[in-house]
N, C-alpha and C positions, 0 to 999 in steps of 0.2 A: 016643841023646839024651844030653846033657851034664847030671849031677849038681852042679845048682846048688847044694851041700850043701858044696861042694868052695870054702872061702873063695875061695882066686884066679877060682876062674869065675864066682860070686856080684860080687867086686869088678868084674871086666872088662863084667859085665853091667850093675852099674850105672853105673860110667864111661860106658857107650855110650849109655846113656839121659839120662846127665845131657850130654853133650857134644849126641844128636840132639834135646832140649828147648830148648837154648841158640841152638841153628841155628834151630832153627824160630820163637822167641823166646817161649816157653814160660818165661816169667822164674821163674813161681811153681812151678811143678812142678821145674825145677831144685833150687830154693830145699830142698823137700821133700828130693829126694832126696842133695842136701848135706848134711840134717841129717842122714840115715838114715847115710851113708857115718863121719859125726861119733859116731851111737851105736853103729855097731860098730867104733869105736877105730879108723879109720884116717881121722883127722880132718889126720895129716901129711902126706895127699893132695890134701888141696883149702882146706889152710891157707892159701894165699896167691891163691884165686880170690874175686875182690870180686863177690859175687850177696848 
């Protein structure tokens, strides 16, 4: 099992949540986890997606 403790696995994991919310059109729950991505400082990842 993958140690989500491990920043890059953590980021890839929420990337894929936030990309499978969008698909589904899960506007708000994106939104969420946009911020989360934004409070552990890698906010120069989803800087330029308009949610």
């Amino acid at each position: 099992m993958m140690n989500l403790k491990e920043p890059h696995l953590l980021i890839y994991k929420l990337l894929g949540s936030l990309g499978k919310n969008l698909i589904e059109g899960n506007k708000e729950q994106a939104i969420e986890i946009k911020q989360e991505l934004i409070d552990l400082n890698f906010a120069n990842i989803v800087k330029n997606w308009n949610l």
